[in-house]
C-alpha positions as a Markdown table, in Angstrom:
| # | Residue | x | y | z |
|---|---|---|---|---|
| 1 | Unk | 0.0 | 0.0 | 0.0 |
| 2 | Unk | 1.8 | 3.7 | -0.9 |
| 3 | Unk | 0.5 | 5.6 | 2.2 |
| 4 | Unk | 0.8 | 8.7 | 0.3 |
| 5 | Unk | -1.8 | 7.7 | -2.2 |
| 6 | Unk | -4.2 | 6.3 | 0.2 |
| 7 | Unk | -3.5 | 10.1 | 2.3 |
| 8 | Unk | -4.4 | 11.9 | -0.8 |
| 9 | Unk | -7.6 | 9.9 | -1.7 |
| 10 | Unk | -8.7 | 9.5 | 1.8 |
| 11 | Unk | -8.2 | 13.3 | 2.6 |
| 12 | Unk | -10.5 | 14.0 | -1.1 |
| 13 | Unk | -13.0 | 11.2 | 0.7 |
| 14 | Unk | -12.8 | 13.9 | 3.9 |
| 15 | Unk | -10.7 | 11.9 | 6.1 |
| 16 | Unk | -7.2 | 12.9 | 7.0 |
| 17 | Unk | -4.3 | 10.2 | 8.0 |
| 18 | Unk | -0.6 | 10.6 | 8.4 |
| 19 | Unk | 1.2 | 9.0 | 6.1 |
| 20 | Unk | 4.3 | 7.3 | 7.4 |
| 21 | Unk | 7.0 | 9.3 | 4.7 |
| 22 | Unk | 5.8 | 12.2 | 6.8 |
| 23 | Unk | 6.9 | 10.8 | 10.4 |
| 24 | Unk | 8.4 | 7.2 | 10.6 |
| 25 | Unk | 12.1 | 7.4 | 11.3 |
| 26 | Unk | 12.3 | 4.1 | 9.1 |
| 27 | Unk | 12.0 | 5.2 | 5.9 |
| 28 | Unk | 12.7 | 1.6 | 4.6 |
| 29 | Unk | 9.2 | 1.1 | 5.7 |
| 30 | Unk | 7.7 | 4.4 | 5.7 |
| 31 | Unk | 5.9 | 4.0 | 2.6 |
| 32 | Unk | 3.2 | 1.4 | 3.9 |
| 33 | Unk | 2.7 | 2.9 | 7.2 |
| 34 | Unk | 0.3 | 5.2 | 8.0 |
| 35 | Unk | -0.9 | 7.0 | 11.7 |
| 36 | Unk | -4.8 | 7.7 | 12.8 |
| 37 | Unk | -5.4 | 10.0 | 15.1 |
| 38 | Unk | -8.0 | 9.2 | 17.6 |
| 39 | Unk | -8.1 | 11.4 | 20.5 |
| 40 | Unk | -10.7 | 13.9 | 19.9 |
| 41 | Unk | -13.2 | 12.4 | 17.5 |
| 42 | Unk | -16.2 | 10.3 | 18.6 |
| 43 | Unk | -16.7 | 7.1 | 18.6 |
| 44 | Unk | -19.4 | 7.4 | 16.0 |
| 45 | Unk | -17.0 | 9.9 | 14.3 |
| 46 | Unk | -13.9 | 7.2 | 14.3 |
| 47 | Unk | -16.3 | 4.6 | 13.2 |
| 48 | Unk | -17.5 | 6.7 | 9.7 |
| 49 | Unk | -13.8 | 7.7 | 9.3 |
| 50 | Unk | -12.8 | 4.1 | 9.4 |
| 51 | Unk | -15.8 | 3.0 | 7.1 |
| 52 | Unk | -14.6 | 5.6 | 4.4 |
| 53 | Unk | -11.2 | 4.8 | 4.6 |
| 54 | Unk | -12.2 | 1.4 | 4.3 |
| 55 | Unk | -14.0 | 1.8 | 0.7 |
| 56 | Unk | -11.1 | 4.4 | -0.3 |
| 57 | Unk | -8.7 | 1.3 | 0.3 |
| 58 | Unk | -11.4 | -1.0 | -2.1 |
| 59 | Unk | -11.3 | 1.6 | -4.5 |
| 60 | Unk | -7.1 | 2.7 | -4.6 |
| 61 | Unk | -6.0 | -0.3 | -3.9 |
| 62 | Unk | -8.8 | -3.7 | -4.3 |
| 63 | Unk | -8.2 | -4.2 | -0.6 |
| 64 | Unk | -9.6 | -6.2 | 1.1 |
| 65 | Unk | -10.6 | -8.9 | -0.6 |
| 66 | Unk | -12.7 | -10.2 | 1.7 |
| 67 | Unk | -15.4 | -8.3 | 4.1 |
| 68 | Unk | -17.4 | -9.8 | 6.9 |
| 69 | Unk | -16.4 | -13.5 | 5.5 |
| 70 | Unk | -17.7 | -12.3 | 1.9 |
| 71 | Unk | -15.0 | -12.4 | -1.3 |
| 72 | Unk | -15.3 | -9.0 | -3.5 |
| 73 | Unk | -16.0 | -9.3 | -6.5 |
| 74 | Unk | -13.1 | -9.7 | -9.0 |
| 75 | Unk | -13.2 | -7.1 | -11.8 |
């Protein structure tokens, strides 16, 4: 996963992460790490944000295949 891809489309989607280029002192895996910031939001908040980051990962990326034990659909 390039964390600053998923960033961009999550942050057009309304939700804003940190990618990992941006703060991980391991740049060797910095690319595929991301931070979510929790602290203020909601719960009900955090649980949309996570919902829409969810479906901006099935749309970037085809991840994850599988949801609540069902297979996506393949193309």
């Amino acid at each position: 996963m390039d964390a600053m891809r998923l960033s961009r489309a999550a942050l057009k989607a309304g939700v804003s992460i940190n990618p990992g280029p941006e703060w991980s002192v391991d740049q060797h895996h910095a690319h595929s790490r991301i931070r979510i910031c929790f602290a203020s939001p909601t719960h009900q908040d955090i649980r949309d944000g996570i919902a829409v980051l969810a479906d901006v990962c099935r749309t970037e990326f085809g991840v994850p295949e599988r949801i609540a034990n069902v297979a996506r659909a393949k193309g």
